[in-house]
Backbone as a chain_set.jsonl record, in Angstrom:
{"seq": "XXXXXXXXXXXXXXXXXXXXXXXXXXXXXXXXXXXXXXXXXXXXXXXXXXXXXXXXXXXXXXXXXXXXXXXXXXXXXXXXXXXXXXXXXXXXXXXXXXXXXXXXXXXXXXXXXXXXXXXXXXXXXXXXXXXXXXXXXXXXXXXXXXXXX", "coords": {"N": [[4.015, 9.347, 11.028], [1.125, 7.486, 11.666], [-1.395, 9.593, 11.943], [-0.892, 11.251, 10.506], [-3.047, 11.551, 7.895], [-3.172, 12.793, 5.086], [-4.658, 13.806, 2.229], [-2.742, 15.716, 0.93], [-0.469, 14.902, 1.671], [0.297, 12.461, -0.296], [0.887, 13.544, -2.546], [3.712, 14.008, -1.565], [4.647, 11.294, -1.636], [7.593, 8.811, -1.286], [8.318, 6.919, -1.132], [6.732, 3.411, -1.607], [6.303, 0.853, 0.568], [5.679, -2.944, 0.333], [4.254, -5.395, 2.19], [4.531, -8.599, 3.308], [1.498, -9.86, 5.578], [1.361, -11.398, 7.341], [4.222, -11.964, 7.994], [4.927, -9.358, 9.469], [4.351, -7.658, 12.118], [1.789, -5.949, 12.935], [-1.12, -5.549, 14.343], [-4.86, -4.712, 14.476], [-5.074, -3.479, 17.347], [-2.931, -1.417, 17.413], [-3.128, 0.135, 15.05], [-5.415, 1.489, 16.064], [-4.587, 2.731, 18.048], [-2.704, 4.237, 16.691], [-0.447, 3.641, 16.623], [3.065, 3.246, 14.783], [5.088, 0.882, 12.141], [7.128, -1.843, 12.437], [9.076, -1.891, 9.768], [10.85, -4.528, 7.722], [13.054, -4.181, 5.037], [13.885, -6.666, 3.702], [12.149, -8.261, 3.53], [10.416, -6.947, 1.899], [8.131, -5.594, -0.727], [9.319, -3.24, -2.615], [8.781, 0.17, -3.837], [9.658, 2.253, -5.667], [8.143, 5.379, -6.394], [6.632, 7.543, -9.393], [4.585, 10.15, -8.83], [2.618, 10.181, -10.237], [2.028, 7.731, -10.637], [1.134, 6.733, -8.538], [-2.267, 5.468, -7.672], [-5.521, 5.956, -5.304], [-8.342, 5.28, -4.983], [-10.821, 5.399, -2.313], [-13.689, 4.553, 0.104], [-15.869, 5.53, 2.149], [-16.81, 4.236, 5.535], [-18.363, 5.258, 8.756], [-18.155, 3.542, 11.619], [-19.029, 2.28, 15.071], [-16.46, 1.557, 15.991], [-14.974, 3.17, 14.513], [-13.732, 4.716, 11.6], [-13.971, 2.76, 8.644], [-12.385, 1.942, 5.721], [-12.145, 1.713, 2.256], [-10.384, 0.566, 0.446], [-8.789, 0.309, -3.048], [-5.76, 0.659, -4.021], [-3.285, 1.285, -6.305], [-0.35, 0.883, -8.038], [1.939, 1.931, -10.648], [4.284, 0.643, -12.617], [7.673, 1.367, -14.175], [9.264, -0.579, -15.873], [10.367, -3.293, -17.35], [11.733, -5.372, -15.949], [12.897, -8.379, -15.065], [13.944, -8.899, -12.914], [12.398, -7.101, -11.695], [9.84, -8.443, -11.876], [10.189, -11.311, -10.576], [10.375, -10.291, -7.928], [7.454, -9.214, -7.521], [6.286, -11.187, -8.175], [6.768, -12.786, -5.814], [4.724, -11.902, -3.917], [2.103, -12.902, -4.692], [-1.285, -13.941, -4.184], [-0.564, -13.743, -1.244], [-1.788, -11.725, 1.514], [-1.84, -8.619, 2.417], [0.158, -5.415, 3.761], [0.11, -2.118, 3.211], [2.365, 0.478, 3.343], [2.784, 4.021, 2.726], [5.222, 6.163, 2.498], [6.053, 9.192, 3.237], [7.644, 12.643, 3.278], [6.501, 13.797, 5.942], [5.997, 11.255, 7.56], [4.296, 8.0, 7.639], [2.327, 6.439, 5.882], [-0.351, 3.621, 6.818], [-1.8, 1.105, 5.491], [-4.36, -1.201, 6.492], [-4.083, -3.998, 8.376], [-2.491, -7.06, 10.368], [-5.116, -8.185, 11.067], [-7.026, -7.056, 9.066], [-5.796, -7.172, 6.227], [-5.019, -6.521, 3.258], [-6.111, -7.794, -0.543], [-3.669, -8.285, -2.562], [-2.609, -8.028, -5.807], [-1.22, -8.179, -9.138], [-0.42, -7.506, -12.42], [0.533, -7.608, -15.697], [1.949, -5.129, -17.814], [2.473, -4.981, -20.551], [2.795, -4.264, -23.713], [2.137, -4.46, -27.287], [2.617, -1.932, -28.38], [4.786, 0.722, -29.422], [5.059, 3.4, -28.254], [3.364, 3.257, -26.071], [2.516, 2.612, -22.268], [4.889, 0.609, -20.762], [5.189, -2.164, -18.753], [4.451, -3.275, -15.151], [1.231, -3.577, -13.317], [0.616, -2.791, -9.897], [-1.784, -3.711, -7.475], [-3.545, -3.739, -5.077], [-6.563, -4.103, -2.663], [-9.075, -3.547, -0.366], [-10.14, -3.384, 2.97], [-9.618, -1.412, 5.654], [-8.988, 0.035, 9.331], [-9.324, 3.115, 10.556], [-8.641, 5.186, 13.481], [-11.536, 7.078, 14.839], [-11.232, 8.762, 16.557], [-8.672, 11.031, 17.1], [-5.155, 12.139, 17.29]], "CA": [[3.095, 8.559, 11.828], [-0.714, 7.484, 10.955], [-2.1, 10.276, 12.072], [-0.462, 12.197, 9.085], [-3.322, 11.079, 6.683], [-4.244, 13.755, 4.795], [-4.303, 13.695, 0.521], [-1.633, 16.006, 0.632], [0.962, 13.619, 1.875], [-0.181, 11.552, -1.049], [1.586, 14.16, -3.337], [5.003, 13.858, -1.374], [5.632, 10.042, -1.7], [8.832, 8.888, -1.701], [8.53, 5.438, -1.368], [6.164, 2.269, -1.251], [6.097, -0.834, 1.071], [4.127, -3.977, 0.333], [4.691, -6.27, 3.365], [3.479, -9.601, 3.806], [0.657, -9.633, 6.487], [1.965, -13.251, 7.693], [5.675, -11.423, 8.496], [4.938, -8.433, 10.471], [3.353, -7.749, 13.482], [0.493, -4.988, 13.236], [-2.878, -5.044, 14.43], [-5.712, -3.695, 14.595], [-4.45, -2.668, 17.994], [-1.816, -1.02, 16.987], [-4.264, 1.255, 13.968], [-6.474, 2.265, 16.798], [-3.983, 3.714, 19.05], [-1.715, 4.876, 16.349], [1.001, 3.172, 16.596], [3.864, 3.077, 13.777], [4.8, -0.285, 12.266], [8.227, -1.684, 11.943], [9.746, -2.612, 8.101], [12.227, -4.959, 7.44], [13.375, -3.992, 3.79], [14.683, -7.826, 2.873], [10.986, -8.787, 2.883], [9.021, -5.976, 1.404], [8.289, -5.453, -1.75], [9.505, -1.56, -2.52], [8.244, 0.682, -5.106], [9.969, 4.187, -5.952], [7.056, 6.01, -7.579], [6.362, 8.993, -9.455], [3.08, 11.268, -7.959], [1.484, 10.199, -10.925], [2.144, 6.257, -10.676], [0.221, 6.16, -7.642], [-4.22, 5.916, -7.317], [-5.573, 5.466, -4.121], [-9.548, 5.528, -4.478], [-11.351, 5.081, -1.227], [-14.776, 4.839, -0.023], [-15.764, 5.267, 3.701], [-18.151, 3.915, 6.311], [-18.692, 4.914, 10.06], [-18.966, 2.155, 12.413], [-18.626, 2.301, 16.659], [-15.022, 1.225, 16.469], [-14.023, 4.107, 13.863], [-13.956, 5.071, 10.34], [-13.5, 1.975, 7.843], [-11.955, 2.85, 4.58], [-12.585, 0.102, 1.552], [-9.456, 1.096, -0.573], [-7.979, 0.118, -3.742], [-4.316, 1.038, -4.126], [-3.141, 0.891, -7.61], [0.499, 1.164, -8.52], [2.374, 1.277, -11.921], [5.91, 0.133, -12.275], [7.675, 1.276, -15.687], [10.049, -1.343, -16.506], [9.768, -4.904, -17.872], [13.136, -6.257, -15.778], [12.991, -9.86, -14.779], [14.017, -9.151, -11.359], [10.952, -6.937, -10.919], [8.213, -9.212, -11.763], [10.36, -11.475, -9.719], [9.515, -9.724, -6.768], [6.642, -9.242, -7.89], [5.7, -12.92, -8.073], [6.393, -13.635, -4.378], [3.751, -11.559, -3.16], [1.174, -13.499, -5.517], [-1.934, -15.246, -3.367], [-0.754, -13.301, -0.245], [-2.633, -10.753, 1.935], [-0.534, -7.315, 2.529], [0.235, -4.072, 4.527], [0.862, -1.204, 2.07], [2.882, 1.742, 3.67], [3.319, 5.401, 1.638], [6.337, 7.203, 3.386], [6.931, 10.538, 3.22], [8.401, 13.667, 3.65], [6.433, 14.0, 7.127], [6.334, 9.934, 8.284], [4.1, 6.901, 7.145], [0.296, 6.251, 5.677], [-0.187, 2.672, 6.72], [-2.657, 0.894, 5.186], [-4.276, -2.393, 6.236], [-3.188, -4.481, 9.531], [-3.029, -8.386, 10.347], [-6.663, -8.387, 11.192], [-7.747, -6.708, 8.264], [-4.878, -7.008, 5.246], [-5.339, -5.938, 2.102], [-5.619, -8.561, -1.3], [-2.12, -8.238, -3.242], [-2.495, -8.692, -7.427], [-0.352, -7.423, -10.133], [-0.391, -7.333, -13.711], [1.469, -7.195, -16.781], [1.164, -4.303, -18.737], [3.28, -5.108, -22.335], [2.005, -4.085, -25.264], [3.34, -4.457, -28.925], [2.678, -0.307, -29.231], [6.334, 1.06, -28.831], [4.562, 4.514, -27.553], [2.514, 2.662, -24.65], [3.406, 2.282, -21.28], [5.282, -1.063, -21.013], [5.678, -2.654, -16.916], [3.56, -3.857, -14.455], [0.545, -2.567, -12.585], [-0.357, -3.972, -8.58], [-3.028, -3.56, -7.11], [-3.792, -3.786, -3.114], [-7.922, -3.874, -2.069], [-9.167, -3.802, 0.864], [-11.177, -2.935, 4.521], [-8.668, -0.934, 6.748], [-9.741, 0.701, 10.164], [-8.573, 4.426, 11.195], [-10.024, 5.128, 14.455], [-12.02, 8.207, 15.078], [-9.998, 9.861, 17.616], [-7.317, 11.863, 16.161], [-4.197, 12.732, 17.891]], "C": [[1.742, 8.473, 11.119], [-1.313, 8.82, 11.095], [-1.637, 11.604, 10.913], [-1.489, 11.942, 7.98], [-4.223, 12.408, 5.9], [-4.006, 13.779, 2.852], [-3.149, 14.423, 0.003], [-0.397, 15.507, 0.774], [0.996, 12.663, 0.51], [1.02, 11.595, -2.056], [3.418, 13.827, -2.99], [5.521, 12.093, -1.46], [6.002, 9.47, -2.257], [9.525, 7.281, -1.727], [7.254, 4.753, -0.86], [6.43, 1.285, -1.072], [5.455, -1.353, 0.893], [5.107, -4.944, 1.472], [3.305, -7.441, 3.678], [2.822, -9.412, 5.222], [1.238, -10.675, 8.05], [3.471, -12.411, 8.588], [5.715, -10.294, 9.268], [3.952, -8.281, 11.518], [3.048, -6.079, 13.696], [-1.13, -5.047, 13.218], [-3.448, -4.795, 14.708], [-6.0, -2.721, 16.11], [-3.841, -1.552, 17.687], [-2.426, 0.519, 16.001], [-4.939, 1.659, 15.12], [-5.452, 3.455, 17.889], [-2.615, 4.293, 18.53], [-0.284, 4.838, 16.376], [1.725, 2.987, 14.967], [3.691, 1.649, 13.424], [6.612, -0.341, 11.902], [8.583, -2.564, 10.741], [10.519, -3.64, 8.053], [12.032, -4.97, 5.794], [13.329, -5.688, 2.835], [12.984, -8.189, 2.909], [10.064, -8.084, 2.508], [9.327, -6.151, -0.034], [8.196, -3.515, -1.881], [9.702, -1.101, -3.382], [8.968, 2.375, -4.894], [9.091, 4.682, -6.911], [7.312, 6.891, -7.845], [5.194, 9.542, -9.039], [2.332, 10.45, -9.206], [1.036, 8.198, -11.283], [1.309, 5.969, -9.969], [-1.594, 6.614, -7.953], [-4.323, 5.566, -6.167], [-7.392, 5.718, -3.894], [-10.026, 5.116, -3.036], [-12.756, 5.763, -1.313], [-14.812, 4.718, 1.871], [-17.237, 5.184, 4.644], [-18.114, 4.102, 7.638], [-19.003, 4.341, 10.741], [-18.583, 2.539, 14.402], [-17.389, 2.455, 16.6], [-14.44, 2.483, 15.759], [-14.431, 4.225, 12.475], [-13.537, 3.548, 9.444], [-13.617, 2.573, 6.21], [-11.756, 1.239, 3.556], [-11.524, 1.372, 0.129], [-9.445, -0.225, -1.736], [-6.543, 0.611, -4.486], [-4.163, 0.627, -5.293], [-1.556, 1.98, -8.334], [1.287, 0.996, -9.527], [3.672, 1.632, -12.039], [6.337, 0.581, -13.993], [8.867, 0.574, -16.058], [9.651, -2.66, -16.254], [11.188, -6.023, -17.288], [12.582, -7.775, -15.212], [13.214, -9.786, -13.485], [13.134, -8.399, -10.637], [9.643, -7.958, -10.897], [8.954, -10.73, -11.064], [9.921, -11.787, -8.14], [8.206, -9.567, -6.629], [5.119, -10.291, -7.742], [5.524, -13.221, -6.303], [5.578, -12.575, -3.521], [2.046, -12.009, -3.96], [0.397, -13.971, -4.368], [-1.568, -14.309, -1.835], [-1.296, -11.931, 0.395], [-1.383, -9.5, 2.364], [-1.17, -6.223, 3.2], [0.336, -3.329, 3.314], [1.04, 0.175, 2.851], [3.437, 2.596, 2.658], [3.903, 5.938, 2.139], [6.137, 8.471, 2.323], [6.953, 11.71, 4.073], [7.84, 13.804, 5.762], [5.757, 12.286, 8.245], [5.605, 8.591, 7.273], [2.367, 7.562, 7.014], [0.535, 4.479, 5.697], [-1.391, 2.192, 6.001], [-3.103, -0.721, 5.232], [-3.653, -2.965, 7.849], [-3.322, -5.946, 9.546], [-4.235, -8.822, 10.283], [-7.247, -8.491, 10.1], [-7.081, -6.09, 6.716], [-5.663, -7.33, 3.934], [-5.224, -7.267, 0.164], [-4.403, -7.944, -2.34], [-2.829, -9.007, -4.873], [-1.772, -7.675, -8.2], [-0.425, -8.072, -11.93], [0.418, -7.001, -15.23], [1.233, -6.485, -17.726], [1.956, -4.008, -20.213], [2.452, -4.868, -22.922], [2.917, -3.991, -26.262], [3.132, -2.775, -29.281], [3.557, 0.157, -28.446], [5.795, 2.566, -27.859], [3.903, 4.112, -26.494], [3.237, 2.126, -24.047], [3.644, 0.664, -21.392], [5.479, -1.13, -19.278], [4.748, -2.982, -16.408], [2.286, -3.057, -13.595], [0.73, -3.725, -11.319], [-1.431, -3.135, -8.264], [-3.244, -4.067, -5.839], [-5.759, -3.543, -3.033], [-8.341, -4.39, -1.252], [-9.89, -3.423, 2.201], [-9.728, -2.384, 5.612], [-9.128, -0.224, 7.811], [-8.728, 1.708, 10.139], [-9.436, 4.91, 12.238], [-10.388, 7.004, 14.631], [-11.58, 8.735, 16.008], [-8.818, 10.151, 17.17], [-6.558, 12.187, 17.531], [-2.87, 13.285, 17.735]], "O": [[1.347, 9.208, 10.214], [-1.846, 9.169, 10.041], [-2.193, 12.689, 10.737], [-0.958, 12.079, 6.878], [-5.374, 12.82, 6.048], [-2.837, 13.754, 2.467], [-2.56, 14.084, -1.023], [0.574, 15.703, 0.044], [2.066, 12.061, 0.419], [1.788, 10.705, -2.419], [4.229, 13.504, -3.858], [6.705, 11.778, -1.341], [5.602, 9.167, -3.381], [10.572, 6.75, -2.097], [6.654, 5.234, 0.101], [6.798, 0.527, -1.969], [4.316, -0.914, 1.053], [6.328, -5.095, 1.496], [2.115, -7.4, 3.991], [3.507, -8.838, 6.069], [1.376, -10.517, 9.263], [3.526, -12.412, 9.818], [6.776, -10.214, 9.887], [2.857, -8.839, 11.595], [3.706, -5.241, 14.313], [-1.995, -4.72, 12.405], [-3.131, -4.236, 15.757], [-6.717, -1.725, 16.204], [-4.555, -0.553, 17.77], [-2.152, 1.685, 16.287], [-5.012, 2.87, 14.911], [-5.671, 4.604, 18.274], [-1.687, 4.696, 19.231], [0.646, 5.631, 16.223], [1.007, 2.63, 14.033], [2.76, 0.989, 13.885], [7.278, 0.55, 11.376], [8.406, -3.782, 10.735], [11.3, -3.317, 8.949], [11.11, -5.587, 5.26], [12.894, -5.856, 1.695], [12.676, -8.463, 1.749], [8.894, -8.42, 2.69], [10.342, -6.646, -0.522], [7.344, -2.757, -1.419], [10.634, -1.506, -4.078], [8.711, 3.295, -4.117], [9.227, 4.463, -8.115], [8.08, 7.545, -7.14], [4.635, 8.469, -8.81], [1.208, 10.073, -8.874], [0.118, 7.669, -11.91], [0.54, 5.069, -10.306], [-2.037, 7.701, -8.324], [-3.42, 4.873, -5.698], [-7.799, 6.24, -2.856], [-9.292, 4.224, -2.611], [-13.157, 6.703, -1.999], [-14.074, 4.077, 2.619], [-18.301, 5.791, 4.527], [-17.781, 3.035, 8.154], [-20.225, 4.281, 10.88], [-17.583, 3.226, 14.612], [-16.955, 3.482, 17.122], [-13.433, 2.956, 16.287], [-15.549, 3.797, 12.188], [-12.401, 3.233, 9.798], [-14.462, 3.286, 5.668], [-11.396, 0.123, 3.929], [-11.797, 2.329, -0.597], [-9.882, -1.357, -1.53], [-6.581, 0.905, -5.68], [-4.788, -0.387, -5.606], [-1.533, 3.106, -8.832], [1.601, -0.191, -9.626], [4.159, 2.698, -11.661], [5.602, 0.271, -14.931], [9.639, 1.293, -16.693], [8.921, -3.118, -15.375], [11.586, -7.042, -17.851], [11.363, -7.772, -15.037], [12.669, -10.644, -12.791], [12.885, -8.586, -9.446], [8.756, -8.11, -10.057], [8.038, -11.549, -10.991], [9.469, -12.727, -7.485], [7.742, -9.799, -5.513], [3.919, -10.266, -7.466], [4.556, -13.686, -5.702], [5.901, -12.482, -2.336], [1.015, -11.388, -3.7], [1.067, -14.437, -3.447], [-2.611, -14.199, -1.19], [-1.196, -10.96, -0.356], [-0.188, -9.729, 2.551], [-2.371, -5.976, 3.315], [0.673, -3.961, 2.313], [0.08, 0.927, 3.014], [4.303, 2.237, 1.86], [3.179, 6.768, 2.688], [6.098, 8.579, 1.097], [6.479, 11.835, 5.202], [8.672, 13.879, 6.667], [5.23, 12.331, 9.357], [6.227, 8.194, 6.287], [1.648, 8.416, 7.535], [1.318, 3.945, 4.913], [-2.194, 3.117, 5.879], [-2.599, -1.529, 4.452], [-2.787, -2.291, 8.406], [-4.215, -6.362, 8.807], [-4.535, -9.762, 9.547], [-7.901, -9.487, 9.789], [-7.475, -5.085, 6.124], [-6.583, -8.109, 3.686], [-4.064, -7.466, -0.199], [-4.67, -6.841, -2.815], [-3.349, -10.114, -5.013], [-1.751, -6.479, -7.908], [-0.474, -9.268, -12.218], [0.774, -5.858, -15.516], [0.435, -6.859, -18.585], [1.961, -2.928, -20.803], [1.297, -5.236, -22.71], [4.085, -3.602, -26.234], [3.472, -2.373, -30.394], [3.495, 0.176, -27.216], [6.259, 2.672, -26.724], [3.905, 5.057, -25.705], [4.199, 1.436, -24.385], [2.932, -0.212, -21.883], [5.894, -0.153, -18.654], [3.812, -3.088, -17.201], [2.493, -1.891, -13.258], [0.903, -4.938, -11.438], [-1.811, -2.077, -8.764], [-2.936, -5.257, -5.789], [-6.085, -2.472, -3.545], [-8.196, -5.602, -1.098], [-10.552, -2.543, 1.65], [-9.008, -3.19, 6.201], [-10.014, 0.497, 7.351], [-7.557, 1.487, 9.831], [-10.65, 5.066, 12.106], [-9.569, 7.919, 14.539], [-12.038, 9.865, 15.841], [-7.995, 9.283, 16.879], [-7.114, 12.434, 18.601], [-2.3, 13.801, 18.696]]}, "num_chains": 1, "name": "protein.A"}
């Protein structure tokens, strides 16, 4: 659940959702009173990382409604297949959720209201020792509300 957000969860995850903003239904309802969100797989885009694939800087501002958190998510993919950048492609131009599962539920990040910009990158190089695959990249204004439960 949201209320799992703590940097140590960060370490356990076991998978990443990107979900168009447009296709699911969460908002900023939903972040305030902690509600889950529900997936459908056939339209996410879904990342198996390693701990060290993922960044997740954040910066944070107190406002009435709650804590706002001005992320940039930054994930790196290590293969150059054709059916990843693919996928890849059809989240080009659109605004996104980005959920981090693990071991003890979800970190959502991002809701209809207030979804996150979606870009990705190609990271080839002609040096056979350097990483070769894609980076994305998610930035963004997300609320978490100040009442914990």
């Amino acid at each position: 659940m949201i209320d799992n957000f703590s940097p140590d969860n960060y370490k356990n995850i076991t998978k990443i959702s990107i979900l168009d903003a447009k296709k699911v239904f969460y908002p900023l309802k939903y972040v305030l009173e902690k509600r889950d969100i529900l997936i459908d797989e056939d339209y996410s885009l879904i990342i198996i990382p390693l701990p060290e694939d993922i960044k997740y800087p954040s910066n944070t501002k107190m406002t009435d409604a709650g804590m706002i958190w001005n992320y940039k998510v930054e994930i790196t993919i290590n293969n150059q297949k054709s059916i990843t950048e693919a996928k890849l492609l059809e989240f080009v131009n659109k605004k996104v959720i980005v959920v981090f599962h693990h071991n003890d539920g979800k970190i959502i990040i991002g809701c209809n209201e207030m979804p996150l910009q979606y870009i990705y990158g190609d990271d080839n190089t002609t040096n056979p020792a350097a990483h070769c695959g894609y980076s994305v990249e998610c930035r963004g204004n997300s609320y978490f509300s100040k009442v914990s439960t």
